[in-house]
N, C-alpha and C positions, 0 to 999 in steps of 0.2 A: 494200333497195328504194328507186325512186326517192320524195324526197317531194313535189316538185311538176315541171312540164316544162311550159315554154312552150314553144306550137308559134307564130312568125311564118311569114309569107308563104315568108320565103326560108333560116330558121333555125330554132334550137331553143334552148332554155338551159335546162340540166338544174340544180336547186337544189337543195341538201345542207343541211338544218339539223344541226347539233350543240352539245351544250353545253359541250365541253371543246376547248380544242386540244392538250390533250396526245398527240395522235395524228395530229397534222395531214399527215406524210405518208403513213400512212396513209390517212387523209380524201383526200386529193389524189389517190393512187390507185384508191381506191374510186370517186370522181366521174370518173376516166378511163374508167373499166370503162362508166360508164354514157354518158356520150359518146362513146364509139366505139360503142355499141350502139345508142345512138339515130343515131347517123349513117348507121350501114348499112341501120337498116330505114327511114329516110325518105329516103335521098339527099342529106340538106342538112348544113351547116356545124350544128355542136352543141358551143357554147360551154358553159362550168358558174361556178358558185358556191358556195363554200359560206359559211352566216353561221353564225358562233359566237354564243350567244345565251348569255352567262356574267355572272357576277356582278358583272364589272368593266364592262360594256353589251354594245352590236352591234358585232359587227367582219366585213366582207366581206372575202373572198378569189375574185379572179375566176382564173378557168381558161381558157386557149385553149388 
């Protein structure tokens, strides 16, 4: 499931927390899944993110 989704005026940005990146293309796939779904049911552009929140700190990964 998604864990958070900002909706803008003209966008969307769907965010993926996780604590591991040992699965990150997985991760990356999984947040596709969820912006192509938010894209079609709102019509607008639906960028992602996901942040790693690990022992070593915050790391982002953006997705278009």
């Amino acid at each position: 499931q998604i864990d958070l989704l900002l909706e803008y005026k003209d966008s969307n940005l769907v965010i993926d927390y996780k604590s591991s990146k040992k699965y990150s293309l997985k991760h990356q796939k999984q947040v596709g899944y969820y912006r192509k779904a938010i894209a079609n049911i709102t019509g607008k552009r639906t960028d992602g993110m996901i942040i790693y929140l690990t022992n070593e700190g915050i790391s982002l990964l953006n997705l278009k």
